[in-house]
N, C-alpha and C positions, 0 to 999 in steps of 0.2 A: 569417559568410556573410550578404551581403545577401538580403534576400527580398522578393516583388511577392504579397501576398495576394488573396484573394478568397475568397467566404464558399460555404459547402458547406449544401446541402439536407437536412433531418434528416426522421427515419421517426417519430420521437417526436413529442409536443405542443412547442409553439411554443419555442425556447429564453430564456431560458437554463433548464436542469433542475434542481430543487433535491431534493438526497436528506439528508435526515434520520436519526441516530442515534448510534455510537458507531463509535472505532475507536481502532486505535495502529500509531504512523506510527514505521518505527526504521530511522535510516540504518547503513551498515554503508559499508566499507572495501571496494571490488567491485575484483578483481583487472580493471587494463587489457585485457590480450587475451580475459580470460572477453567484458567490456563490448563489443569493438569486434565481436565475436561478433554482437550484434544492429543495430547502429548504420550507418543506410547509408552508405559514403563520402563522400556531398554535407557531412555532418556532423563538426565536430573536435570531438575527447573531449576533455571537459577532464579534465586528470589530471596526477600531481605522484607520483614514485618508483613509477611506475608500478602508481599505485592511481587508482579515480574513487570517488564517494560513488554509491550506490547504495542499497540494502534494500527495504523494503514498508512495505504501508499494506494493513493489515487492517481490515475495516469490515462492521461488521453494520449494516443499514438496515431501520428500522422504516416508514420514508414515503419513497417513491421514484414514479417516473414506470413503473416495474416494480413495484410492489408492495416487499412486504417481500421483502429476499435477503442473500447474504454476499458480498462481495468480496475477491480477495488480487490487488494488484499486485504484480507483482516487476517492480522498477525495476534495469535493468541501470547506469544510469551517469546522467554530466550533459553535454551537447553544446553548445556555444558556441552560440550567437545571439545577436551585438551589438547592442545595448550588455549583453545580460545571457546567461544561459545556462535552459538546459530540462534538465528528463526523460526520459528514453525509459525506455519500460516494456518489460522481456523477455518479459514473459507478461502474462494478467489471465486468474482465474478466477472466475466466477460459479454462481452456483448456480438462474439464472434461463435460460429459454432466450432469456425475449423481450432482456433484459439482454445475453446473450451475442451478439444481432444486430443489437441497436442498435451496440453496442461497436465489433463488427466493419464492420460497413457504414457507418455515418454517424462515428465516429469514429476508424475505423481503428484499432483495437487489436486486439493478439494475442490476442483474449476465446477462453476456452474452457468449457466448461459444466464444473460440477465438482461434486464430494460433500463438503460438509462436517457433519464426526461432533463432537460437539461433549461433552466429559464434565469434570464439573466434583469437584474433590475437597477434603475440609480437610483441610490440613495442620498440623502442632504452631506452636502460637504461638512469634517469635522470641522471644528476652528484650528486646533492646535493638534497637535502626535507627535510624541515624545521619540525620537529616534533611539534603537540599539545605543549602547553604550559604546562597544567596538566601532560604529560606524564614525564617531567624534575622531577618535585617534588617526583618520584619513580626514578628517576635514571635511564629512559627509553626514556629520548630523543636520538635522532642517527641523522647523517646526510650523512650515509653508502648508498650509491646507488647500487641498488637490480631492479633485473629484471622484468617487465613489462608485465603483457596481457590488451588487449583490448575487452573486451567482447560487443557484438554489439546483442541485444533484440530487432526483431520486433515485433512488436504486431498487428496482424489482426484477425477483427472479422467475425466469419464464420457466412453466415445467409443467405439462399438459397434465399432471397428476396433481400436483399441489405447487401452483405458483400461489406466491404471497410479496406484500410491499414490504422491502426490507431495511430501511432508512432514507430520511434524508439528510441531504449534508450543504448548509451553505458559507459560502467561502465567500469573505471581502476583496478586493481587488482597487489598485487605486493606479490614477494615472498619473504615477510621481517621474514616468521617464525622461526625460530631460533634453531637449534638442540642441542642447552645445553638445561638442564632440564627447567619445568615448575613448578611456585609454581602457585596451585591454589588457586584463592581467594573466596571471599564472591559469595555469589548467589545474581544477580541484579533481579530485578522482576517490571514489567511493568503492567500497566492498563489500555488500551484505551477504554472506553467506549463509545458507539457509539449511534446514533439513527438511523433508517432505517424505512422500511414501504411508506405506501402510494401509492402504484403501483397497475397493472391489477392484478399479481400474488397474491398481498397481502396490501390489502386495510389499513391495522389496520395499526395504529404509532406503533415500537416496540421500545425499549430501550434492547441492548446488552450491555456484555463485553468481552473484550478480554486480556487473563492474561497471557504476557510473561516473560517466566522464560531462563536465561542465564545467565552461572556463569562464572563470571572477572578471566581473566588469565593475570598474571604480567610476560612477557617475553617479546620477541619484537611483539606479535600481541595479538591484544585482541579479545575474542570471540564474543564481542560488543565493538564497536568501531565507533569514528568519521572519517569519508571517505570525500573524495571532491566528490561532488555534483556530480551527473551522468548528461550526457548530453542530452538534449531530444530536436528533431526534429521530425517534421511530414515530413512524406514523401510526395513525389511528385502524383499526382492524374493521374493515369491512365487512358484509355479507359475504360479498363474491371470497373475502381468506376464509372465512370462515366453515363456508361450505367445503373448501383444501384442506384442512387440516385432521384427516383423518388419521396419520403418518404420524404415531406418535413422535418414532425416532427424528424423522425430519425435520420435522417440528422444535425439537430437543434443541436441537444442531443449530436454527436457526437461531433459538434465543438465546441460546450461548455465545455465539456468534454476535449478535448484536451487543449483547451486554460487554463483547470487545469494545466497538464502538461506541458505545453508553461513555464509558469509562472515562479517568480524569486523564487531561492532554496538558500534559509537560511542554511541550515544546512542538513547532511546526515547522517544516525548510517546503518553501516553495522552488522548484528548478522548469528555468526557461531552456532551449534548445536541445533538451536532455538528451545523450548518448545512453544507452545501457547495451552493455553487452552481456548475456547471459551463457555459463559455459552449459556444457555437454553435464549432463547428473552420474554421478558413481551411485554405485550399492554400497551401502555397509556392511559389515557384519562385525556383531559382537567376537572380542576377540576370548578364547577359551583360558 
């Protein structure tokens, strides 16, 4: 779909916005009808046997235009826009209010304020792990068994009208870093371009990017790095959700949303000191 842009007014400092710290970005296999679930018409899924690539992007932020907070996209699918294709997010939950109104208002996203519980545990050392294949070709595969946490992320959304627990997510973590020296390598630098809009907060289609910057370290841990897949279950429904969920549509939204994150995960990149720089969003519009 062709599109006629122009540039949208932000409630934040001057863009582009740069947030600062850690996260792990894992795509996953998003069943088609879950995806076209959020996707407005104007928009083609791109999709193949009737799957899109979807998942999330977890992120804790130490320096932000908000402060410190936590982020979870759930990313329902990918939409064509020629010559290349975008994003669309099903959800974003924040644990920031002023984050959650920038989101929603100047970027149009489905931001929601949310809880995250955060509990970390060791687990038994493996004996053995198999290193990436890529990482042989440096001279960096290892099969050294290094000690274990277990980090356990709930995520619940606060909303005096119908909060409900909306997954948990636990992530391995290992301490394979290595106290001989570091040679730093090349600066990796990423692009997701995204589409967003279409909501109460913010009717207009917008067209964003987001531009991460993280530089390759050749020791035994990379500052971008392939991880196995985090695990994600929904929790168990309480009384206290239960008495919330009078909101048909909300409701709708959420388990659509989660069943993003249900979904199978291809692939996971964990990123240490992470830069992102996020531009300023256009409007679309469909060209006649």
């Amino acid at each position: 779909m062709e599109v006629e842009e122009r540039n949208v007014s932000s409630g934040y400092a001057k863009p582009p916005w740069i947030f600062k710290g850690s996260a792990l970005y894992q795509i996953h296999l998003v069943k088609a009808s879950t995806a076209r679930a959020f996707i407005p018409k104007e928009f083609r899924l791109v999709e193949a046997f009737g799957y899109t690539l979807g998942g999330f992007f977890l992120a804790s932020y130490d320096d932000s235009p908000a402060g410190v907070f936590d982020e979870l996209v759930m990313i329902a699918g990918i939409v064509w826009n020629p010559p290349t294709s975008c994003a669309w997010a099903a959800r974003v939950l924040v644990n920031s209010n002023e984050a959650c109104h920038h989101g929603r208002k100047e970027v149009g996203l489905p931001s929601q304020v949310a809880r995250f519980s955060k509990k970390i545990t060791a687990v038994p050392k493996r004996k053995r792990e198999r290193a990436f294949g890529f990482l042989d070709t440096f001279g960096l595969g290892t099969t050294l068994s290094h000690p274990e946490d277990l980090m356990e992320v709930k995520v619940s959304e606060v909303d005096s009208a119908a909060s409900a627990n909306i997954c948990n997510i636990q992530i391995r973590s290992n301490e394979s870093e290595t106290k001989l020296g570091k040679w730093m390598g090349p600066a990796i630098k990423m692009s997701l371009p995204s589409f967003s809009g279409n909501t109460k907060f913010n009717p207009n289609l917008l067209k964003y990017s987001c531009h991460i910057h993280c530089r390759l370290c050749f020791c035994y841990y990379l500052r971008v790095r392939p991880v196995s897949p985090a695990v994600v279950s929904k929790p168990l429904e309480d009384e206290a959700d239960k008495n919330h969920t009078s909101q048909e549509s909300l409701e709708n939204e959420r388990r659509l949303s989660v069943a993003v994150m249900l979904s199978k995960p291809i692939i996971a990149l964990q990123f240490k000191d992470l830069t992102m720089q996020v531009e300023a969003p256009v409007v679309v519009h469909p060209s006649v």
